[in-house]
C-alpha positions in Angstrom: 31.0 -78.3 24.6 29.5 -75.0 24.6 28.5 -73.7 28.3 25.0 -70.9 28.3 24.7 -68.6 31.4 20.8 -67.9 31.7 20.2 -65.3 34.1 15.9 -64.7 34.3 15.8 -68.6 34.9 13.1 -68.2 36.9 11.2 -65.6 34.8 8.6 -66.3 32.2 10.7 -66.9 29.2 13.7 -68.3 31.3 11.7 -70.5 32.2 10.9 -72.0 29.3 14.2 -71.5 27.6 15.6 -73.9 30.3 12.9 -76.5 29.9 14.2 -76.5 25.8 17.9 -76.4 27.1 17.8 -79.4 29.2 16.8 -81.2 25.6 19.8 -80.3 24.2 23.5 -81.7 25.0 24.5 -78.9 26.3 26.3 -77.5 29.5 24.2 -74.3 31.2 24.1 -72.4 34.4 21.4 -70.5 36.0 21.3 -68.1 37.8 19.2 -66.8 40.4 18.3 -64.2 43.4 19.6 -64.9 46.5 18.6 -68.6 48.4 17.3 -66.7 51.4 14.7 -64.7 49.1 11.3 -64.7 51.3 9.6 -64.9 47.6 8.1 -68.8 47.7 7.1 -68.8 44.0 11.0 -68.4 43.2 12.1 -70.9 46.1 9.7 -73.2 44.4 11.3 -72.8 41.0 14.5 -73.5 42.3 13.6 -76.2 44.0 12.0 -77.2 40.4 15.4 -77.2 38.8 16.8 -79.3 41.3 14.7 -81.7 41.1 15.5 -82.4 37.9 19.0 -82.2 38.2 19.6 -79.1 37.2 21.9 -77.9 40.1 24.3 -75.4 38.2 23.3 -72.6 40.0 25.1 -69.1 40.3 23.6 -66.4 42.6 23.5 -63.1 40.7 21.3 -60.7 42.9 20.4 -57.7 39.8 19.6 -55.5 43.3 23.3 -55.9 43.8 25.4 -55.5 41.0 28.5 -56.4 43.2 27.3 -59.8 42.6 28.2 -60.3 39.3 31.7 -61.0 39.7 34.2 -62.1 36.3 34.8 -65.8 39.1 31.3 -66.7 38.1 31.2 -66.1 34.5 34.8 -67.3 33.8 33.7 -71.0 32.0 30.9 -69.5 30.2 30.9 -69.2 26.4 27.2 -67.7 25.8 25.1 -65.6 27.9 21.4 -64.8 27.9 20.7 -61.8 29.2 17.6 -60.7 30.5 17.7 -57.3 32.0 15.2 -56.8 35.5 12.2 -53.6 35.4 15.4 -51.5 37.6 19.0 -50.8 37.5 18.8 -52.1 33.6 22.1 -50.1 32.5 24.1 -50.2 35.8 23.7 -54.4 35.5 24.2 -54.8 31.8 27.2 -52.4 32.2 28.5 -55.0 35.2 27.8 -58.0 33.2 29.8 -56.4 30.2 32.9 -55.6 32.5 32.5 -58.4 34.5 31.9 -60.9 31.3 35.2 -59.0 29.7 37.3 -60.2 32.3 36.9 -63.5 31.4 38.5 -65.8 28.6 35.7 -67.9 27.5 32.4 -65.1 27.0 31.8 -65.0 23.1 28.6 -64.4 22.4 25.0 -62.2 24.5 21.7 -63.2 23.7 19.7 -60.3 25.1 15.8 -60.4 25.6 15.1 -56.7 24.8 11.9 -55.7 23.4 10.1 -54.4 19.9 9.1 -51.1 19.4 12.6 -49.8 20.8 13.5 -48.6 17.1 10.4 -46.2 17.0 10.2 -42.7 17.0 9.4 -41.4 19.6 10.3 -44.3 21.6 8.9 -45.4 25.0 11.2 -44.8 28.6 11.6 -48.5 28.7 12.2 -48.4 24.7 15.1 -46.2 25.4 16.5 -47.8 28.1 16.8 -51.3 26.2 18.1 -49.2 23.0 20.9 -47.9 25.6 21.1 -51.6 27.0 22.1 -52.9 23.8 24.8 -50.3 22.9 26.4 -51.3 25.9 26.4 -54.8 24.9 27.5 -53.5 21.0 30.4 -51.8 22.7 31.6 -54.5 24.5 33.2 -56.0 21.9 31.2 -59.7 22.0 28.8 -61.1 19.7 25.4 -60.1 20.6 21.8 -61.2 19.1 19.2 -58.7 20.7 15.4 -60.6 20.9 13.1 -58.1 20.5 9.3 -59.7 21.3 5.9 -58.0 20.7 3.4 -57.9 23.7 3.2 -61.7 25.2 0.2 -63.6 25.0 0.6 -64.7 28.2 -0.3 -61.4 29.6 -3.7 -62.3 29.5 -3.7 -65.1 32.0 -2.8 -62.0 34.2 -5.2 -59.7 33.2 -8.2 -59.0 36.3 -11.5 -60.5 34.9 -14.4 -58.5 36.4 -17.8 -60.0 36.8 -20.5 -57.9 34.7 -24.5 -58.4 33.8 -23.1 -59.5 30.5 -20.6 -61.8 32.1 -16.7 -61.5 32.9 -14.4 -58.3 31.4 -11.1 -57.6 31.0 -9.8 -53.8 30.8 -6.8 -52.4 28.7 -6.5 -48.9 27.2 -6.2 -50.3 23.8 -9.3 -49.0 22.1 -9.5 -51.3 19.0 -5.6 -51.6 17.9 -4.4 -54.4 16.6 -0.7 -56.3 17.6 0.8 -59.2 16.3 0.9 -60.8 20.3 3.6 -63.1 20.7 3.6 -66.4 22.7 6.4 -66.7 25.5 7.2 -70.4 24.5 8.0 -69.3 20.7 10.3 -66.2 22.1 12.1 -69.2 24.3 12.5 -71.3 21.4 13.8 -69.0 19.2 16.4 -68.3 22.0 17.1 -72.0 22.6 17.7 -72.2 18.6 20.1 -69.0 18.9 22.3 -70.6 22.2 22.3 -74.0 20.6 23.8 -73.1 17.0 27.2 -73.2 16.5 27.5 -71.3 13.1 28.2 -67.8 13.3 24.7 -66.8 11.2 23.0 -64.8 14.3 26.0 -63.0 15.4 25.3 -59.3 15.9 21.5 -59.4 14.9 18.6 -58.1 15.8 15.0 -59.6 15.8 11.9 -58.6 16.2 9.8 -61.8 17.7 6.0 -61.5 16.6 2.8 -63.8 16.8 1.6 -64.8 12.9 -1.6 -62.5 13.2 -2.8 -59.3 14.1 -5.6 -58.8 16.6 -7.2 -56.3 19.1 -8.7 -57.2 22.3 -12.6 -57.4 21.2 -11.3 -60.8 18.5 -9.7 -61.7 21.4 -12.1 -61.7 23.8 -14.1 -63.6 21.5 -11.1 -66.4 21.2 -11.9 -66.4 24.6 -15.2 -66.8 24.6 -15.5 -69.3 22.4 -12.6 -71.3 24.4 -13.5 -71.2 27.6 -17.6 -71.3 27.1 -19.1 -68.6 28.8 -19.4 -64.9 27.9 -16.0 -62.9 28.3 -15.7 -59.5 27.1 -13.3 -56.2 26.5 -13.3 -52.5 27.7 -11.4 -50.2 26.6 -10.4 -47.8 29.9 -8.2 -44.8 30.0 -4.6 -44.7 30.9 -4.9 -43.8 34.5 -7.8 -46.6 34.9 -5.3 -48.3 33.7 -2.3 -47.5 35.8 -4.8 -47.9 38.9 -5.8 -51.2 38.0 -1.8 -52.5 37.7 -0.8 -50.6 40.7 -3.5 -52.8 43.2 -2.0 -55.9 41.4 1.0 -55.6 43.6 3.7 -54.9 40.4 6.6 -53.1 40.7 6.1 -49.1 39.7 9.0 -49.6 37.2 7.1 -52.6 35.6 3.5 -50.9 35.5 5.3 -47.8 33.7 7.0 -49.9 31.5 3.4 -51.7 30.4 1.9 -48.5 30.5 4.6 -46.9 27.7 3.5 -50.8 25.7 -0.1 -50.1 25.8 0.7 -46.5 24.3 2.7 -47.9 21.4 0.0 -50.7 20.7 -2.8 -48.4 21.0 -0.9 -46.0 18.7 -1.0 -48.5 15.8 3.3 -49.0 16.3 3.2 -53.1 17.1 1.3 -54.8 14.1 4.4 -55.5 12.1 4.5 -59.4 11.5 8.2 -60.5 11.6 9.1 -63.9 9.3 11.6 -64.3 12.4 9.5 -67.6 14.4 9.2 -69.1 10.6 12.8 -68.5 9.9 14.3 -69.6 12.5 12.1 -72.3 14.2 11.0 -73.8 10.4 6.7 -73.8 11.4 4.8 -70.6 12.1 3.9 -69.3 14.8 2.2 -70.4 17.5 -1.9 -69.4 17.5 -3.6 -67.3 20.1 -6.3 -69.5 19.6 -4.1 -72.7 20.5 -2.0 -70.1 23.4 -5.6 -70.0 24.8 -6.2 -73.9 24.6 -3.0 -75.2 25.4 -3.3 -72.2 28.8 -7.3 -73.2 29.4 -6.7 -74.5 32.7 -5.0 -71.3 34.2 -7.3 -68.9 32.4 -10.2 -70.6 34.0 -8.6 -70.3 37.2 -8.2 -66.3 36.9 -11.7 -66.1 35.1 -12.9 -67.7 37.9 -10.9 -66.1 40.7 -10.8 -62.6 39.9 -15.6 -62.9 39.3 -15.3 -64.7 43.1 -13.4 -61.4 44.6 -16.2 -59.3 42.8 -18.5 -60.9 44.2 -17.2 -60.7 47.7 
């Protein structure tokens, strides 16, 4: 029986990707930051995966390489890898010398990112391009996932209240991506760590959504979805910047969504990919039905984010 590491478990497309993995008859571990984190959203997740039985746990702490140790890989046969917003190369580099140690690691999934091709590239770009020739010269089997901009990122975006009713701000002018939803990206993944031909060996994908739109079609989506009047801005960079910084985010993540905006905004991210058709057999899911299936929590931060403006 084939054993999968997923490290991210408790990240957005870990998350998911373990959800799809418990479907299968297959043997994974998780891994995890430290038990005593004082984070309660990722004690809550754990205690998730517990709960349903899902008690192969490995602590890997990415804000302390020494963690990952060659003792808790030795046993798995396919890693996905999903690198943190910090210390990207110095824990791919001890995953790779750690995982080489071992007699049973064959084959990385890594969750990397689209765009990373282009030039001029993005900081982040560059620093998943360097990831991934790491993981090349390692000597295993790698497929490298490269998604577009997730669709999810709008339940996150700050809705402020307006005379003409609720906006959302990006400095995106009127450029068009192919956004991605987080539960294909997983699937894809699951499909990847579940085969046991040799067909995605040393591949790399770009993961896209079926259509191209820009933030005024999807306001409207919006709109229309959740009845009542929601509309777009378009802000400049440092508006931007600003607006992520007061959300709490690390600085490494803001600058890395900063670099993505540039690149959408640019016109670089409206390639559709055949990848979701290929490999899943349907297209991919809809923003439209992302929006329905997410009504519930885009409510909630519609409705949220106009109560604090009005405070």
């Amino acid at each position: 029986m084939t054993t999968i590491l997923v490290t991210g478990a408790t990240g957005r497309v870990g998350w998911h990707l373990v959800k799809i993995l418990s479907l299968y008859d297959k043997e994974f571990y998780l891994s995890h930051r430290m038990m005593d984190s004082s984070n309660p959203s990722l004690r809550q997740k754990i205690k998730a995966f517990k709960d349903q039985g899902l008690i192969n746990l490995i602590e890997l702490d990415y804000g302390n390489p020494e963690s990952i140790t060659h003792h808790k890989l030795e046993g798995i046969d396919k890693i996905f890898l999903v690198s943190p917003y910090f210390n990207v190369l110095e824990t791919t580099k001890k995953f790779m010398v750690e995982a080489q140690k071992t007699k049973s690691v064959q084959h990385i999934v890594k969750l990397s990112a689209m765009g990373i091709d282009l030039s001029p590239t993005t900081y982040g770009g560059l620093i998943h391009k360097q990831a991934e020739e790491i993981i090349k010269e390692s000597g295993f089997h790698y497929t490298f996932l490269r998604p577009n901009f997730f669709m999810q990122n709008f339940i996150k975006q700050q809705y402020h209240y307006s005379t003409n009713g609720k906006t959302f701000c990006l400095p995106l002018n009127n450029a068009r991506a192919s956004f991605v939803d987080i539960r294909d990206v997983s699937e894809v993944a699951a499909t990847i760590l579940h085969e046991k031909s040799n067909k995605h060996y040393n591949m790399a994908y770009d993961v896209t959504g079926g259509e191209r739109f820009n933030c005024s079609e999807i306001a409207e989506i919006l709109q229309t979805i959740l009845g009542q009047s929601i509309m777009y801005t378009n802000v400049s960079e440092q508006r931007a910047r600003t607006n992520l910084l007061t959300t709490g985010l690390q600085i490494e993540c803001v600058n890395y969504l900063i670099d993505f905006y540039r690149i959408i905004r640019e016109g670089r991210m409206r390639r559709i990919s055949n990848v979701v058709q290929t490999i899943l057999g349907r297209k991919p899911i809809s923003f439209e039905a992302f929006a329905r299936d997410h009504l519930e929590l885009l409510k909630n931060r519609v409705e949220l984010k106009s109560i604090d403006n009005n405070n």
